[in-house]
N, C-alpha and C positions, 0 to 999 in steps of 0.2 A: 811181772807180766802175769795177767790172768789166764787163767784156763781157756775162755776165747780168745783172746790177744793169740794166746801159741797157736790154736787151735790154727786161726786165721794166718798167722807167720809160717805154719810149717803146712798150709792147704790140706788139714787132715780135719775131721770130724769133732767136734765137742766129745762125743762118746769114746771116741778113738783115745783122746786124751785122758780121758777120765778114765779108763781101761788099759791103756799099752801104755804111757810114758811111763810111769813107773818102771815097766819091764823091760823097757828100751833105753835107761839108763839115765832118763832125766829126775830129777830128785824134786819131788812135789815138796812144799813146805804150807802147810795147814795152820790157819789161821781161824781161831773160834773152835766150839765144837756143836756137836751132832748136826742136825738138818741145816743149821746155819751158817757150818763151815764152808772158809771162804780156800781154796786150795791156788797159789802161784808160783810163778819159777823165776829165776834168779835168767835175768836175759845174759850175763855174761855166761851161765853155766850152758844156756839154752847154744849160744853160739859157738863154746866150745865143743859142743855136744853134732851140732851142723858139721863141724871142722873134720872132727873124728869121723861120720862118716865118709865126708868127702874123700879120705887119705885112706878107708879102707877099700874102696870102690874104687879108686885108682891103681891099688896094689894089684 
């Protein structure tokens, strides 16, 4: 999944992504380097990622 693909999956911002998923526990995986890196997420991590909030929002 690319950076917009999540962005657009989880209705948050390109910038938001590029800035807080890291910090929010989604694990970027960088592909190429410098200006040309291409950065995507594993959708099974993305979804288990969804799940965990959901179940602490419920608590």
């Amino acid at each position: 999944m690319t950076a917009k693909e999540l962005a657009e999956h989880l209705n948050m911002s390109l910038a938001w992504v590029y800035r807080e998923a890291e910090r929010s526990g989604l694990t970027p995986y960088k592909f190429g380097s410098g200006r040309n890196a291409k950065i995507q997420f594993k959708v099974s991590e993305v979804q288990t990622w969804i799940g965990q909030l959901r179940l602490a929002s419920a608590a």
